[in-house]
C-alpha positions as CSV (number, residue, x, y, z in Angstrom):
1,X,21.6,1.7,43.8
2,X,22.0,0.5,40.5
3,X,20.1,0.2,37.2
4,X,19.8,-1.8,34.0
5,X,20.9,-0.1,30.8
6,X,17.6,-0.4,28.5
7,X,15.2,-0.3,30.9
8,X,15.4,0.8,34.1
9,X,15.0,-2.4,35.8
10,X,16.7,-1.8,39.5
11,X,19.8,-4.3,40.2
12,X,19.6,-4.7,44.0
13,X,23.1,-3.4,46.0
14,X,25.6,-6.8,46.6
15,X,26.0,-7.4,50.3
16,X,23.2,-4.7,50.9
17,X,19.5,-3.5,50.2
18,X,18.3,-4.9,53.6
19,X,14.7,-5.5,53.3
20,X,14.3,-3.7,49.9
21,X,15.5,-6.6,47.5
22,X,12.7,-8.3,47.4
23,X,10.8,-5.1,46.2
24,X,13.1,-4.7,43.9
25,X,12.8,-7.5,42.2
26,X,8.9,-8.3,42.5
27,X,8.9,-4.7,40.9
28,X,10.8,-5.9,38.1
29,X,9.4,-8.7,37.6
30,X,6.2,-7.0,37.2
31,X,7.8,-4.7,34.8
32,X,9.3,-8.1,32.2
33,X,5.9,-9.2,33.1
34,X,4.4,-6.5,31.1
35,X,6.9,-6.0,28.7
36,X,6.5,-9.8,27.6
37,X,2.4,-9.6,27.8
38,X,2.3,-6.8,25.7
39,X,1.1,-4.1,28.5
40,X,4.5,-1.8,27.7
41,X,5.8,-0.8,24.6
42,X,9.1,-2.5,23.9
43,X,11.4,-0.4,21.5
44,X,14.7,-1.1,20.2
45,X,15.0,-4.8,19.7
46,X,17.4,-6.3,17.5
47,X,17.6,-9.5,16.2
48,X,20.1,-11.3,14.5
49,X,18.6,-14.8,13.7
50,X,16.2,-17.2,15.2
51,X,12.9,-18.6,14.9
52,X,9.2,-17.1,15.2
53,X,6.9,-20.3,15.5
54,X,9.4,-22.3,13.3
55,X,9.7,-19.5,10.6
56,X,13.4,-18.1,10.3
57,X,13.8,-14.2,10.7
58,X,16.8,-11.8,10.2
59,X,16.8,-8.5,10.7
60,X,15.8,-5.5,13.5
61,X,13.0,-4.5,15.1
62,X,13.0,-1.4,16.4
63,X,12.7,1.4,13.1
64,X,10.0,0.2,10.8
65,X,11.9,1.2,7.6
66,X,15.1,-1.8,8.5
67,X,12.5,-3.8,9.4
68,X,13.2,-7.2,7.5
69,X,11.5,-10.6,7.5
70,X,12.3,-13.8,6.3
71,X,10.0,-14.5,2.8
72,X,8.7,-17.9,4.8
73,X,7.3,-15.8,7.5
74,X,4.2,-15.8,8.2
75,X,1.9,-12.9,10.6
76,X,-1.0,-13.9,11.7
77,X,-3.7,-11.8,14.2
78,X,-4.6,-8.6,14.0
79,X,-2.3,-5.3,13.4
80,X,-3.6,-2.6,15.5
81,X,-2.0,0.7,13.6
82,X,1.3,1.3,11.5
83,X,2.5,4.9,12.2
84,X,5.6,6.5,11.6
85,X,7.1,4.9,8.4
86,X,7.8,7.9,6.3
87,X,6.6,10.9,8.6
88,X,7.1,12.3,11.7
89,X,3.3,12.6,12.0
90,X,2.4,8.9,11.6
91,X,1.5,9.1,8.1
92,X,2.2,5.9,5.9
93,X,3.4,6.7,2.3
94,X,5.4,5.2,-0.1
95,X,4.4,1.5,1.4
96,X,3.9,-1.6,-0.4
97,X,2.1,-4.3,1.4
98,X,1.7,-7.6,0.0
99,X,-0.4,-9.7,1.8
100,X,-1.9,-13.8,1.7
101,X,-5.1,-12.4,3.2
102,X,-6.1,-9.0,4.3
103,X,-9.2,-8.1,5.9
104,X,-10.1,-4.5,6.4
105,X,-12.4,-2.7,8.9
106,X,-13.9,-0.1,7.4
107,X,-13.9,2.2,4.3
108,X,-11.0,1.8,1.5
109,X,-9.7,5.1,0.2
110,X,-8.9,4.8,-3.4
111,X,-6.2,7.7,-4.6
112,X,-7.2,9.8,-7.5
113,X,-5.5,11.8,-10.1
114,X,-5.3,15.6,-10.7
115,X,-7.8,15.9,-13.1
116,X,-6.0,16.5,-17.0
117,X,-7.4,18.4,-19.8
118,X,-4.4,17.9,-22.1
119,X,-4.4,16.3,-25.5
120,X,-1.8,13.9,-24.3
121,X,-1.7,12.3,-20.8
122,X,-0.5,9.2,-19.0
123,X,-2.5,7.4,-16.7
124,X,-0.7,5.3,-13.6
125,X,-2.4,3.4,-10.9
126,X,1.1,4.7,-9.3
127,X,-0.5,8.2,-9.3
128,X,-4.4,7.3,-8.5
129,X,-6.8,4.2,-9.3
130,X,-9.2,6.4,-10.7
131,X,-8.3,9.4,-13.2
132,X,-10.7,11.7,-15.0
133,X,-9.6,13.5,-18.2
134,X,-11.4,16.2,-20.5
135,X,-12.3,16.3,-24.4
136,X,-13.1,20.0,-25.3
137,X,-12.3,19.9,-28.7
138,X,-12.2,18.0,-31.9
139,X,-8.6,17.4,-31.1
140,X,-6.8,14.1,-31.1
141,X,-6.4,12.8,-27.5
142,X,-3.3,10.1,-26.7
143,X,-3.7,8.4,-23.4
144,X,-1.5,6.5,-22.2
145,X,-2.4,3.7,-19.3
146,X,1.2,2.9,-17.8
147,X,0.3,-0.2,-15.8
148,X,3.8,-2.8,-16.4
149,X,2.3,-5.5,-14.0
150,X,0.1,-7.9,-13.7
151,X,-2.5,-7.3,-11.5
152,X,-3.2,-3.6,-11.9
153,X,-6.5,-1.5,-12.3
154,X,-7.8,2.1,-13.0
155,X,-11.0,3.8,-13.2
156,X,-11.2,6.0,-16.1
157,X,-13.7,8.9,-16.1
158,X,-13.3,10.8,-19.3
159,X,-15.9,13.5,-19.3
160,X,-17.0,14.7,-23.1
161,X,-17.9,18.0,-23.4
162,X,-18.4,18.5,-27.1
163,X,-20.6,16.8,-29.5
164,X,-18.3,17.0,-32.1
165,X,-16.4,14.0,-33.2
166,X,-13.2,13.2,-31.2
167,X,-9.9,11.0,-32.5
168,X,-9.0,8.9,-29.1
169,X,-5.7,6.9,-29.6
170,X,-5.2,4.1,-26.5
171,X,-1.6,3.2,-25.7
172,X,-0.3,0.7,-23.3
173,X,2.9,1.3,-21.5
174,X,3.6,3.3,-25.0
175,X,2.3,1.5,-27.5
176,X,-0.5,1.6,-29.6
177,X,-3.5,-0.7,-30.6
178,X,-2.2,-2.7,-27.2
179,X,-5.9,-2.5,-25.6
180,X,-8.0,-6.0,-25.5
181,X,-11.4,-4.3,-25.2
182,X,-14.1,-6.5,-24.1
183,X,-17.3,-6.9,-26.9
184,X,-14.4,-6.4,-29.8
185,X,-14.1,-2.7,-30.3
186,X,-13.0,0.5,-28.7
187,X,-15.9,2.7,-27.0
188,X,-17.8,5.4,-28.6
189,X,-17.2,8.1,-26.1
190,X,-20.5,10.0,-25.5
191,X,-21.2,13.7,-24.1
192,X,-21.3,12.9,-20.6
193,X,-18.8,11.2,-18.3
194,X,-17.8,7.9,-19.9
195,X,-16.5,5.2,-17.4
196,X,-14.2,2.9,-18.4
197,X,-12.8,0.5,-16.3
198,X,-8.5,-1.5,-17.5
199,X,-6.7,-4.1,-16.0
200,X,-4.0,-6.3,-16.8
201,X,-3.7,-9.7,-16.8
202,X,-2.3,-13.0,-18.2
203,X,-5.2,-14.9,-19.7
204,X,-2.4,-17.8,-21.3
205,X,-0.6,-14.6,-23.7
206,X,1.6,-12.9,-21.4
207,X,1.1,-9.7,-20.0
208,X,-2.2,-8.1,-21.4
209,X,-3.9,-4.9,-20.8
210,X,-8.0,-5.4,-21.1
211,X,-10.4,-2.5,-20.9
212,X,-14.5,-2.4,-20.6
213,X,-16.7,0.8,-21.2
214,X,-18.7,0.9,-18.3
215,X,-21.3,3.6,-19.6
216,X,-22.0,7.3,-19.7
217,X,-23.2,8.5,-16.3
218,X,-26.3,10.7,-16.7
């Protein structure tokens, strides 16, 4: 007796199977039954072209990574889990999501950086959304926030540990004086942890980077 290729589905015997064909077949049915309603995993679909509720698709389904969907598409319900892009242990790295609406379940996770004691460092949302840095001397410090799009934020903690006076110079994706700071000035860094808080934006100039001292935490 027979079976199909993908999945197992048994292909009654021509001119035989006496009394078991309609097993058979009420067994697969109950097997596309639950492959269509979601009860079975189905792996290894490939699509070519069609339509998802009117929305055109191209692409496979099947590994995550050659996974591609039409721009006009659009997902709507609930994803479950997303495991498996990058490791063999289900851990998701490396993956932009853009998304219309997004609602989350639970805590958020922000990434943050090594911690730098350096006179010189550059600070990426890339590598963290908050970053702490170090003044222990009377040094000049040159930090550099590389944030090229719109859109982007970073927590800056810069933790003070001397009282004497310290030369910060504030760069933007390498250059200087390129900071908007809110209330007109840069901050007066205090012993303590200052918190800072940058974005970028287009307020009707292009592409701006804008930063606000939040305060020394005590």
């Amino acid at each position: 007796m027979a079976t199909t290729k993908n999945y197992g589905l048994v292909k009654p015997t021509v001119g035989g199977s006496e009394n078991e064909w309609g097993g058979n077949l009420n067994d697969d049915l109950d097997e596309i039954d639950g492959l269509l309603g979601g009860d079975r995993v189905i792996n290894g679909i490939k699509i070519e072209n069609g339509e998802i509720d009117g929305s055109s698709i191209s692409g496979e389904l099947g590994g995550v990574n050659d996974l591609s969907i039409h721009p006009d598409t659009e997902i709507s319900g609930k994803v479950k889990a997303l495991t498996g892009m990058d490791s063999p242990d289900g851990t998701i790295t490396n993956v932009d999501v853009v998304a219309r609406k997004l609602e989350i379940e639970g805590a958020v996770t922000e990434g943050q950086a090594a911690l730098q004691n350096g006179t010189t460092a550059t600070l990426s949302p890339d590598q963290g959304t908050i970053h702490s840095v170090g003044i222990t001397t009377t040094s000049s410090y040159t930090y550099n926030l590389a944030m090229p799009s719109v859109g982007m934020s970073l927590t800056l903690m810069v933790n003070k540990l001397t009282s004497n006076a310290s030369t910060v110079v504030w760069k933007h994706n390498g250059a200087s004086n390129a900071v908007k700071w809110i209330g007109g000035g840069e901050p007066d860094l205090n012993i303590g942890i200052n918190v800072i808080q940058f974005w970028t934006a287009d307020a009707g100039n292009g592409p701006e980077l804008f930063g606000a001292f939040s305060g020394v935490a005590s």
